[in-house]
C-alpha positions as CSV (number, residue, x, y, z in Angstrom):
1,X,19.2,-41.2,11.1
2,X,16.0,-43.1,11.2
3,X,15.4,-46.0,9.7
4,X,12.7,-46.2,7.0
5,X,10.3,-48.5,9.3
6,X,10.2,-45.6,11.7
7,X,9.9,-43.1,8.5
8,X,7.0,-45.1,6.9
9,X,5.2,-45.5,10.8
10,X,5.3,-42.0,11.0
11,X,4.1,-41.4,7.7
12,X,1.2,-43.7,8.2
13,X,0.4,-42.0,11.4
14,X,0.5,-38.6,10.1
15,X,-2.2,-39.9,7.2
16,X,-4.4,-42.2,9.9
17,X,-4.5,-38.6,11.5
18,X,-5.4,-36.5,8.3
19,X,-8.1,-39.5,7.4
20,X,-9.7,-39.0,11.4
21,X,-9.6,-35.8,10.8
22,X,-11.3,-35.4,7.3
23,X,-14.1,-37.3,8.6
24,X,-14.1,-35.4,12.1
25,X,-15.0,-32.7,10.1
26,X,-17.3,-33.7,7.5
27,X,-20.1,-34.5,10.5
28,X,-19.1,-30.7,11.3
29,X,-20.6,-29.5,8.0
30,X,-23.3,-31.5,8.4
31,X,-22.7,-32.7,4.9
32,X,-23.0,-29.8,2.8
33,X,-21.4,-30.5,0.0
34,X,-18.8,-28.6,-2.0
35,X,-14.7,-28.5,-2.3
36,X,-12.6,-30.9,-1.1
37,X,-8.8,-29.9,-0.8
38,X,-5.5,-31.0,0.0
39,X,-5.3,-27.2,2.4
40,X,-8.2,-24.8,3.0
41,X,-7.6,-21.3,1.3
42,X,-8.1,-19.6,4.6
43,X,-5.1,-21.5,5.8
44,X,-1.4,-19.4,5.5
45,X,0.2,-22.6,3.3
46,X,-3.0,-22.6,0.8
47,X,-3.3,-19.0,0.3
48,X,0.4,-19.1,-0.6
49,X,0.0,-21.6,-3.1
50,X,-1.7,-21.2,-6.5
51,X,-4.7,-22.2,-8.0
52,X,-5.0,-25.4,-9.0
53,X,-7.2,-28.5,-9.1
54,X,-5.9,-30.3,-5.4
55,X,-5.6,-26.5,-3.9
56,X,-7.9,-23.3,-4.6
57,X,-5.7,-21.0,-3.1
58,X,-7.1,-17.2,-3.0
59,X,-8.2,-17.6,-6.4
60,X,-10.5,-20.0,-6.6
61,X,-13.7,-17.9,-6.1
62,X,-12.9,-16.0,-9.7
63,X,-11.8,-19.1,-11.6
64,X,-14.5,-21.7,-10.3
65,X,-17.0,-19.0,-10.3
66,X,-19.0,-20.3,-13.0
67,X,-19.0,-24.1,-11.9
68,X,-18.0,-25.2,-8.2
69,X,-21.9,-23.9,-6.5
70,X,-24.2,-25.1,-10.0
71,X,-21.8,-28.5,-9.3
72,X,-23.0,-29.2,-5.9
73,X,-26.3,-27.4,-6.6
74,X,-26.1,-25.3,-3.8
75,X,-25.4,-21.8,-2.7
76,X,-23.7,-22.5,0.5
77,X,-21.0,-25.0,0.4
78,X,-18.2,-26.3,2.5
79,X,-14.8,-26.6,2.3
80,X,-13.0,-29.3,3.3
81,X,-8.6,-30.0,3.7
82,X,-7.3,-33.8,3.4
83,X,-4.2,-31.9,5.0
84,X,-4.1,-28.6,6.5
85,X,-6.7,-26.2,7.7
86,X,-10.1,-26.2,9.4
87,X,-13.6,-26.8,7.4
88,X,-15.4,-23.2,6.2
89,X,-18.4,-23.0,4.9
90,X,-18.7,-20.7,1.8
91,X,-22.0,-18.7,0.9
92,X,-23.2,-17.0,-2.1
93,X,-26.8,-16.4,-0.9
94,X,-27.4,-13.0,0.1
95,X,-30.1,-14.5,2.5
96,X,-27.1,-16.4,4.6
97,X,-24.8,-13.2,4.2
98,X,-27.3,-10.8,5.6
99,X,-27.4,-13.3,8.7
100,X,-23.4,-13.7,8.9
101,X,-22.7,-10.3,8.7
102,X,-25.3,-8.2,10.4
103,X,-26.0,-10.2,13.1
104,X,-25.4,-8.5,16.5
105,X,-22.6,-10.5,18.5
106,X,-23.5,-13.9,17.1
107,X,-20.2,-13.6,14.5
108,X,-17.0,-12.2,14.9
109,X,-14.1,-11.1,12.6
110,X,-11.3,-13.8,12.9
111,X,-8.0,-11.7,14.1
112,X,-6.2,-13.8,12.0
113,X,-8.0,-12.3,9.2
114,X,-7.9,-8.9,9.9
115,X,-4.0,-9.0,10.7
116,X,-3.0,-7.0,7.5
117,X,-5.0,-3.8,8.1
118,X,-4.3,-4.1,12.1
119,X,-0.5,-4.1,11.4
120,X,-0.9,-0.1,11.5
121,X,-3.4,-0.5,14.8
122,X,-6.9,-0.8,15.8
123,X,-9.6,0.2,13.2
124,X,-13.0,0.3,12.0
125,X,-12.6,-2.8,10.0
126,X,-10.9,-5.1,12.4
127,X,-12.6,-4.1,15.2
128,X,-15.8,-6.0,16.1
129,X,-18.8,-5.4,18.8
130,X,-18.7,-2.0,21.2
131,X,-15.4,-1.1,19.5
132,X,-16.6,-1.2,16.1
133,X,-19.8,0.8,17.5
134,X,-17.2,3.4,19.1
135,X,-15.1,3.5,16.1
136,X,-17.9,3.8,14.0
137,X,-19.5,6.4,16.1
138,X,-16.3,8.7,16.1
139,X,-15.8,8.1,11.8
140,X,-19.6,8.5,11.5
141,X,-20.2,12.4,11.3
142,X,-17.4,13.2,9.0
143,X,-18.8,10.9,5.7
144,X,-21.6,13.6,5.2
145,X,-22.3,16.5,2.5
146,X,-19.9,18.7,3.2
147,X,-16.9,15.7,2.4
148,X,-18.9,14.7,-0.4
149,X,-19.0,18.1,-1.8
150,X,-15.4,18.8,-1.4
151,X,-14.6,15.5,-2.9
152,X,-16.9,16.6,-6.3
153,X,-15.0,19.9,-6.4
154,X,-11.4,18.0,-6.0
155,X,-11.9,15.7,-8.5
156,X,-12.7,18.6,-10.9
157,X,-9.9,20.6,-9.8
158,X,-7.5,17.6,-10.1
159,X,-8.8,16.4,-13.3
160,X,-8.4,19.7,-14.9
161,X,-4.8,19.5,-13.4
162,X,-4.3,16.2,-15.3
163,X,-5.2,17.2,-18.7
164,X,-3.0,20.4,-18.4
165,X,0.3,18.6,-16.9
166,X,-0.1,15.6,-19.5
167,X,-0.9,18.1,-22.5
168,X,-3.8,16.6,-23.1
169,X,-6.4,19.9,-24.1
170,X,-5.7,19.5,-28.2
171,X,-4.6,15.5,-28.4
172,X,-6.7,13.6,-30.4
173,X,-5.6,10.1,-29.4
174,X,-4.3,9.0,-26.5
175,X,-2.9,5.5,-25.7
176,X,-3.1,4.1,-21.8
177,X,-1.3,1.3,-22.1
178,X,-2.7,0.6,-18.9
179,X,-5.0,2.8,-17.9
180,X,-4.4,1.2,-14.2
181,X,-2.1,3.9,-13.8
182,X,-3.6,6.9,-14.8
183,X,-6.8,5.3,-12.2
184,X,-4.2,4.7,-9.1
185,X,-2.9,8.3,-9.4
186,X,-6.3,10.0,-9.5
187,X,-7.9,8.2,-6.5
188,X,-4.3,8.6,-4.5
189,X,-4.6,12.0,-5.0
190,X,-8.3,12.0,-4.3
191,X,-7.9,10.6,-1.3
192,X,-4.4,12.8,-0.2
193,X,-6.5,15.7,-0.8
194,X,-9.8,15.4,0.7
195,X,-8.9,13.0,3.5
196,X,-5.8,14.5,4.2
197,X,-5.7,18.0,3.5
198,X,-2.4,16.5,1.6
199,X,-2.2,18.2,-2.0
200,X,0.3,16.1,-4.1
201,X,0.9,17.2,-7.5
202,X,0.2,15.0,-10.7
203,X,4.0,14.2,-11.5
204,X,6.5,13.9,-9.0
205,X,8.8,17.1,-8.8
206,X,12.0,16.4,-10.5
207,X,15.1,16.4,-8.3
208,X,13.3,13.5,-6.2
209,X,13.8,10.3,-7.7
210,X,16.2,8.3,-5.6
211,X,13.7,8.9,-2.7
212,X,10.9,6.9,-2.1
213,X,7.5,9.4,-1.9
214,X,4.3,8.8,-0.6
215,X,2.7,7.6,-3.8
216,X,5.2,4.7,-4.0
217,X,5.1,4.4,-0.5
218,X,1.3,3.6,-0.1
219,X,2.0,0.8,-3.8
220,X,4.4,-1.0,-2.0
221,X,2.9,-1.5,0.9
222,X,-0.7,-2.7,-0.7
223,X,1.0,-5.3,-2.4
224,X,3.7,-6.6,-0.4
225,X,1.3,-6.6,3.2
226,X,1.3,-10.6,2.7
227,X,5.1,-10.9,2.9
228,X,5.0,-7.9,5.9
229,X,3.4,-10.4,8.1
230,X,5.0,-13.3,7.2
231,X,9.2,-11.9,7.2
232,X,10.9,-11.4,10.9
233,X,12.3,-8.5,11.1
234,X,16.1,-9.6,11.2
235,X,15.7,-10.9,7.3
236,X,15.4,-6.7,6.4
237,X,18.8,-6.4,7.6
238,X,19.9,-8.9,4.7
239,X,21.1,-7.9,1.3
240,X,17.6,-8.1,-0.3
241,X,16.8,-5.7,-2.5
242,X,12.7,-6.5,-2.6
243,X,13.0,-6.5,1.1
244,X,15.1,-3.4,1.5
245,X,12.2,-1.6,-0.2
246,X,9.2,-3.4,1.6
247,X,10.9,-2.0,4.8
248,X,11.4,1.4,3.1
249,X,7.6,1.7,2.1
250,X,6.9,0.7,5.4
251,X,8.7,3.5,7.1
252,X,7.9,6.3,4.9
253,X,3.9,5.7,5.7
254,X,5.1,5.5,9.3
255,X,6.4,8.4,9.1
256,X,3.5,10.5,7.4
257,X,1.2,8.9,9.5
258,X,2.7,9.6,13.0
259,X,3.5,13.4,11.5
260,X,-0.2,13.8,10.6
261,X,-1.4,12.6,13.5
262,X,1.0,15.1,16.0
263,X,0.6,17.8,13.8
264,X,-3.5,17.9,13.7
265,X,-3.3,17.4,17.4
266,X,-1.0,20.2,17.8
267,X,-3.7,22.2,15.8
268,X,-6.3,21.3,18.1
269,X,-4.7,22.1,21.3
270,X,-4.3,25.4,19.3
271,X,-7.3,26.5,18.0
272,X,-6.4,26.3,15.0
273,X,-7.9,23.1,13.7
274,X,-11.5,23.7,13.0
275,X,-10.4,25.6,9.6
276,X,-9.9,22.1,7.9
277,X,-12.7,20.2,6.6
278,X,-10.8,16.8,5.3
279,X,-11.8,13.9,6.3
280,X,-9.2,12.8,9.2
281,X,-9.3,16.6,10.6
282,X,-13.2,16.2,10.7
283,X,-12.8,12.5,12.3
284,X,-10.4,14.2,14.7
285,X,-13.0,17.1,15.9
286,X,-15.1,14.6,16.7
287,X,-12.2,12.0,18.7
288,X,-11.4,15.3,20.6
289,X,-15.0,15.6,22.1
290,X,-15.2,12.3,23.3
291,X,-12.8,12.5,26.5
292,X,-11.9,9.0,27.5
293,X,-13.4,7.1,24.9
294,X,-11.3,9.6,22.1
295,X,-9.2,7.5,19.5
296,X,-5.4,6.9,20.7
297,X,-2.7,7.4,18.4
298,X,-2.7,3.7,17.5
299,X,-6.2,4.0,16.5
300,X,-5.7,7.4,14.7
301,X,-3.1,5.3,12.8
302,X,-4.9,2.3,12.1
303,X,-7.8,4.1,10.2
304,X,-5.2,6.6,8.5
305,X,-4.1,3.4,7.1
306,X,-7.9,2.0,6.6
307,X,-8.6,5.0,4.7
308,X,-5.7,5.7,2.2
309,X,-6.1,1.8,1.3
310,X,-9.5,1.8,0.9
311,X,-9.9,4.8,-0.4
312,X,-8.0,4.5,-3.6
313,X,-7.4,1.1,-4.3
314,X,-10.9,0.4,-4.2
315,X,-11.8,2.6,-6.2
316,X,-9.4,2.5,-8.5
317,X,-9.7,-1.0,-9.0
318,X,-13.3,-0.4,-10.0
319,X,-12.5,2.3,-12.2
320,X,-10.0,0.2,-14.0
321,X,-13.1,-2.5,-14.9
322,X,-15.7,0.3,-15.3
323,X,-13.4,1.7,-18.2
324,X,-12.8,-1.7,-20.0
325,X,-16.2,-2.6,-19.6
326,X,-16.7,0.6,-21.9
327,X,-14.3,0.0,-24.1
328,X,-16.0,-3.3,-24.8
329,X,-19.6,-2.3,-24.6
330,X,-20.2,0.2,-26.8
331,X,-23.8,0.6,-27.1
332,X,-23.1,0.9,-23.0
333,X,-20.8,3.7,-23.2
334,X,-23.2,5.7,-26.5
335,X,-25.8,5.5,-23.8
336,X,-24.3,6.9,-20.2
337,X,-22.4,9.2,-22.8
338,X,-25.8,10.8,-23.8
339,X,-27.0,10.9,-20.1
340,X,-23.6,12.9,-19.3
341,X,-24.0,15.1,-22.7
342,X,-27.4,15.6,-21.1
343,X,-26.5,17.1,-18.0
344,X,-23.5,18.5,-19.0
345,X,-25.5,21.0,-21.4
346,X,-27.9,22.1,-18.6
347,X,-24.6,22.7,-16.7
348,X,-21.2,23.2,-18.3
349,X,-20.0,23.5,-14.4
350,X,-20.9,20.8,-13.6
351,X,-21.9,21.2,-10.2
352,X,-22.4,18.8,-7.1
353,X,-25.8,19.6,-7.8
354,X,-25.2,17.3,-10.8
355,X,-24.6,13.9,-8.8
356,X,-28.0,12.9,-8.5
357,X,-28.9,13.2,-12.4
358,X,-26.1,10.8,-13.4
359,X,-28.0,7.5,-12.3
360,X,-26.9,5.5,-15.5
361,X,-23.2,6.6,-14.6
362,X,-23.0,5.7,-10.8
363,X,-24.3,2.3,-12.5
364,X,-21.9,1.5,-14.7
365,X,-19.4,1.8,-11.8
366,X,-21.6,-0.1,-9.7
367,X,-21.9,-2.7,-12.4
368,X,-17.9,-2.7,-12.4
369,X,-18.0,-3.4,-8.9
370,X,-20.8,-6.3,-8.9
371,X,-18.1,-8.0,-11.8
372,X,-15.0,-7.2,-9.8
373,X,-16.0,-6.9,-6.2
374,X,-12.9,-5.3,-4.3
375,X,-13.7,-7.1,-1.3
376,X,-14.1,-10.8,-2.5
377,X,-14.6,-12.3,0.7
378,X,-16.3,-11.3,4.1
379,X,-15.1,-13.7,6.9
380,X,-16.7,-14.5,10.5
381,X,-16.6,-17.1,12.7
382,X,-19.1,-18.2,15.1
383,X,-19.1,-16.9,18.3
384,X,-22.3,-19.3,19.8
385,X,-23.9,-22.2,18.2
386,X,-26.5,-21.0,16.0
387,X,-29.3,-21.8,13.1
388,X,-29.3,-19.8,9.9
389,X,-32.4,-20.1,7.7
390,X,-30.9,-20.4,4.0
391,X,-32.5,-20.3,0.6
392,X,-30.8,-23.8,-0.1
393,X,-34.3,-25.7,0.9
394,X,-33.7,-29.2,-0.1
395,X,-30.4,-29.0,2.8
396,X,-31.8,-29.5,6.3
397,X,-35.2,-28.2,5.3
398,X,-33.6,-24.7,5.1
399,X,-32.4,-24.5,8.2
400,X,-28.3,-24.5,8.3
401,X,-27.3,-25.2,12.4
402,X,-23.3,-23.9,13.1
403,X,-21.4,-25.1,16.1
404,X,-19.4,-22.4,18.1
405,X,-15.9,-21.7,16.2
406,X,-17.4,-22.5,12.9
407,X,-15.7,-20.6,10.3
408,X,-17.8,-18.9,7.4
409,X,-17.3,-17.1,4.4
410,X,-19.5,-14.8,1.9
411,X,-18.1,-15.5,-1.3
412,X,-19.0,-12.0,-2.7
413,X,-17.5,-13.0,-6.2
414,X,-20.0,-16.2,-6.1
415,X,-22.8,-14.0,-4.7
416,X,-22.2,-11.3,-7.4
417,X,-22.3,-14.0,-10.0
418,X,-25.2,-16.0,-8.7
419,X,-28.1,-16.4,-11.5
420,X,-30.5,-16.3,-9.1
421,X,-29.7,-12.3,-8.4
422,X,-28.2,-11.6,-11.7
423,X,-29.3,-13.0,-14.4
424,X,-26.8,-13.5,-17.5
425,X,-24.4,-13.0,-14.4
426,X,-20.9,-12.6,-17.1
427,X,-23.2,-9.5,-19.3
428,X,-21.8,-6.0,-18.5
429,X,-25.0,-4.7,-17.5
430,X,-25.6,-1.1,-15.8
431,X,-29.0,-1.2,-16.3
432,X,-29.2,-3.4,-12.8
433,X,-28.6,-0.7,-11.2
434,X,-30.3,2.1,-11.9
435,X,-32.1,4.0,-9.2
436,X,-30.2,1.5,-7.2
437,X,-31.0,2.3,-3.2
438,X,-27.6,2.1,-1.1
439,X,-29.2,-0.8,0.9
440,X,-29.0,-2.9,-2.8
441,X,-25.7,-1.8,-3.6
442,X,-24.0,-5.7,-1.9
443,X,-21.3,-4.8,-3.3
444,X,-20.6,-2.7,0.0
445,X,-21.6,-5.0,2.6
446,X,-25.0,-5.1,3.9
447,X,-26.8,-3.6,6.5
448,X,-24.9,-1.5,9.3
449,X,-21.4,-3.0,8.8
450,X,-21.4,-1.2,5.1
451,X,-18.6,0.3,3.7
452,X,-18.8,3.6,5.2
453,X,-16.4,5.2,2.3
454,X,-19.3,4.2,-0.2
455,X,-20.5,7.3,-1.0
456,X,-17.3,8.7,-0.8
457,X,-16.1,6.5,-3.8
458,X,-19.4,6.7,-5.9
459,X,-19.3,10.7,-5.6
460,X,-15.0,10.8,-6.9
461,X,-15.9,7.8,-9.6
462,X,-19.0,9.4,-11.1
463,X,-17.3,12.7,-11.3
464,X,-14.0,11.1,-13.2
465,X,-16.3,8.8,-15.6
466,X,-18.5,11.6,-16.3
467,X,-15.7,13.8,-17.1
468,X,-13.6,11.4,-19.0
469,X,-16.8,10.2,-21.2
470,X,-18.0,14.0,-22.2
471,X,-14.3,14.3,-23.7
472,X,-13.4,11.3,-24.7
473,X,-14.3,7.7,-26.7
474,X,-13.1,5.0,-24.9
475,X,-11.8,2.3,-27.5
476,X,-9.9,-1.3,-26.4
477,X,-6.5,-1.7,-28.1
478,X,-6.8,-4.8,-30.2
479,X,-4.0,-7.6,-31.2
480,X,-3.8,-8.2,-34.8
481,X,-7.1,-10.3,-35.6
482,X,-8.3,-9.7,-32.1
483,X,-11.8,-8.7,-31.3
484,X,-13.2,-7.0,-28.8
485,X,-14.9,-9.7,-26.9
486,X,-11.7,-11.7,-27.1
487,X,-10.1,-8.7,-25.7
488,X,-12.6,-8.7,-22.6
489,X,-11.3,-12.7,-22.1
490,X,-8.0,-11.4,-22.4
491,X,-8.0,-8.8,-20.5
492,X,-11.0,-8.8,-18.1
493,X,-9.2,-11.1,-15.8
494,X,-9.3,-10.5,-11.9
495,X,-5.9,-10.1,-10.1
496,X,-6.1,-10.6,-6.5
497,X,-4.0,-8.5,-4.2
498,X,-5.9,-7.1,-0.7
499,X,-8.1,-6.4,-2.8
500,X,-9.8,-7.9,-6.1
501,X,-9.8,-6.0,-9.4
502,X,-9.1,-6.4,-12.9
503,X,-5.2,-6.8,-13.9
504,X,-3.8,-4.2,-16.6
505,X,-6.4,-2.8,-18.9
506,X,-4.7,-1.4,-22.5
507,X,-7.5,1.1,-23.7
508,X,-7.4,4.2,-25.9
509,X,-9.2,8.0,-25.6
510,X,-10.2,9.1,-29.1
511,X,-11.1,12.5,-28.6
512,X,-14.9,13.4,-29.3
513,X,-16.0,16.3,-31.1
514,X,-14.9,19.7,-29.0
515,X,-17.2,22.8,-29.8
């Protein structure tokens, strides 16, 4: 054993080091101020750990949003560790993020952080430089009108399926209790359907239960990717039921993936193919005509799972705060209802046609998004020494100089909550965005590296709000003495998974007036 002189010499190494180290990297940030920390959040042990005051774990951007930038009176700050992890420097101007993020080859996306979606292979998202370009340019032509326009007459179709199979046509009141649910199903199926060709119905077929289906399948594995790449493999083998059903999840989206992927190709070699028009059969088409540069299976994979993720958690998510938003803001909800009622009566149909004349709708969701941004945090590192220019004046005269390896972070909760772009930042306020042009909508990313799903989700969410509004009254359901803005502080709460959204929303649909 050793003795406790050797015990405290150690120890008073290991802080002598921590203390070097601290200071080591202060003169990196230059001084900026901002955090300091016992481990950076970007570092494995302090995204593990809660949110509290010596750690801001993953968190920390929603529950210090109103306080930690106004406190050091700046919009781009740095974090620093006493213990573990290496200095970042966050950013909530849009000026800095523009730079960070649409800057050719200057920045590049940390593999560490692009691990989770890479687990399934190479993709759009993790890939940076002339792969990104060559992924993009393959993904590119099928996110165009004739997806969207499928995606408007799926919604329809699957929305009318929903009333019919939950027996909602003549119900007066119905209680979601949370609506989460009711979201998560309707942009799965959304996204089985018009990027897939994959038609699931609205309730799983009875019969089925013990087996784990798609639907389950894809829940599992958005929440559990954390403890995916953290486990070895030999720990599944161990009598762990959570484990025993990560593993599960795991294999059944194998599965459809790799089955998708050989059966389209089969289709191809065939002929047959060009009859589908979803998204991945579309993305395909154009793989095919590429020769050598054509997507490999890994890559086919890689943005099969980019797509199912994105495409309905995301949106989901967003839908989830976009309907208790309503609930709360009724004078909100009176007016996009009217807009909807509007162009509903030119058009019982509601055509595609339609899209363009809900404005005030496609804001509230973009509102939604601005409160709950689904991608929380955008993360580069430097790949040369390089000045920004930044907004903060009185720090370096503007002018923000990075070493090479720098780590940096756009804070897109802090950005979307910054007073300087939003003012009354915590108001539910659609009105921001109306006649919003896509290169506004930050909520996406900026410049080239936007979502390129955006339009994708706008078209399926306008459709279901519009929809859901002309039928129904959206009401929160209230605790005994509770009202409705200590509901929102209740309720409106974010819940950070891979993504960032809203936790479980309780709301009720009081039927409006049916002619």
């Amino acid at each position: 054993m050793l003795s406790s002189s050797v015990v405290s010499a150690l120890v008073a190494i290991f802080v002598l080091s921590r203390i070097i180290k601290f200071r080591s990297d202060r003169r990196k940030v230059l001084g900026l101020p901002g955090l300091r920390s016992l481990v950076t959040p970007a570092h494995p042990i302090g995204a593990l750990l809660p949110t509290f005051f010596l750690n801001p774990g993953l968190s920390w951007q929603w529950y210090w949003r109103q306080q930690i930038y106004e406190r050091a009176g700046a919009s781009t700050i740095s974090v620093l560790a006493w213990l573990f992890g290496d200095p970042t420097i966050y950013t909530t101007s849009i000026d800095v993020a523009r730079q960070i993020v649409s800057t050719r080859g200057q920045f590049e996306k940390p593999p560490e952080t692009t691990m989770i979606t890479s687990i399934w292979g190479p993709n759009l998202f993790a890939a940076d430089g002339s792969q990104w370009r060559r992924h993009r340019h393959i993904m590119g032509p099928a996110f165009g009108t004739e997806i969207y326009t499928l995606v408007w007459k799926e919604a329809a179709a699957l929305f009318d399926e929903m009333i019919e199979v939950e027996n909602w046509k003549d119900v007066s009141t119905i209680v979601l209790d949370p609506v989460n649910e009711l979201t998560t199903k309707f942009a799965l199926n959304i996204i089985s359907r018009c990027a897939f060709g994959n038609a699931m119905p609205w309730r799983k077929e009875t019969g089925k239960q013990d087996t784990m289906d798609f639907a389950e399948a894809l829940a599992v594995v958005s929440h559990s990717s954390i403890i995916r790449l953290v486990t070895p493999q030999w720990m599944y083998k161990l009598p762990i039921k959570r484990l025993h059903k990560v593993n599960t999840a795991y294999k059944t989206l194998e599965t459809f993936m790799a089955s998708l992927i050989a059966s389209r190709r089969e289709e191809m070699s065939q002929g047959v193919g060009q009859s589908r028009h979803d998204l991945f059969s579309l993305m395909l088409g154009t793989s095919e005509e590429e020769g050598d540069a054509a997507m490999t299976n890994a890559e086919l994979s890689g943005n099969t799972f980019l797509m199912l993720f994105a495409g309905h958690e995301t949106t989901a998510r967003t839908l989830d705060a976009a309907l208790g938003f309503l609930a709360v803001y009724q004078d909100v909800q009176k007016e996009i209802y009217d807009e909807v009622q509007s162009v509903y009566s030119e058009d019982p149909s509601l055509p595609f046609s339609c899209h363009a004349k809900l404005n005030k709708t496609q804001a509230c969701f973009l509102e939604a998004a601005r409160l709950f941004p689904a991608g929380f945090m955008m993360i580069r590192r430097a790949a040369e020494d390089i000045v920004l220019t930044t907004d903060d004046l009185h720090i370096h005269d503007g002018r923000l100089p990075l070493s090479k390896g720098t780590t940096l972070v756009v804070d897109m909760v802090g950005l979307h909550y910054n007073k300087r772009y939003f003012p009354d930042p915590e108001e539910f306020r659609p009105s921001r965005w109306y006649n919003a042009r896509e290169n506004d909508m930050s909520m996406f990313s900026f410049g080239s590296r936007a979502c390129i799903g955006r339009r994708f989700a706008l078209t399926e969410a306008v459709y279901f709000l519009a929809r859901l509004l002309m039928e129904w009254r959206i009401e929160p359901i209230l605790r005994d003495g509770e009202s409705p803005n200590e509901w929102r502080r209740r309720v409106m709460i974010a819940d950070v998974m891979m993504s960032l959204g809203v936790g479980n929303v309780p709301v009720r649909l009081v039927a409006r007036a049916r002619k």
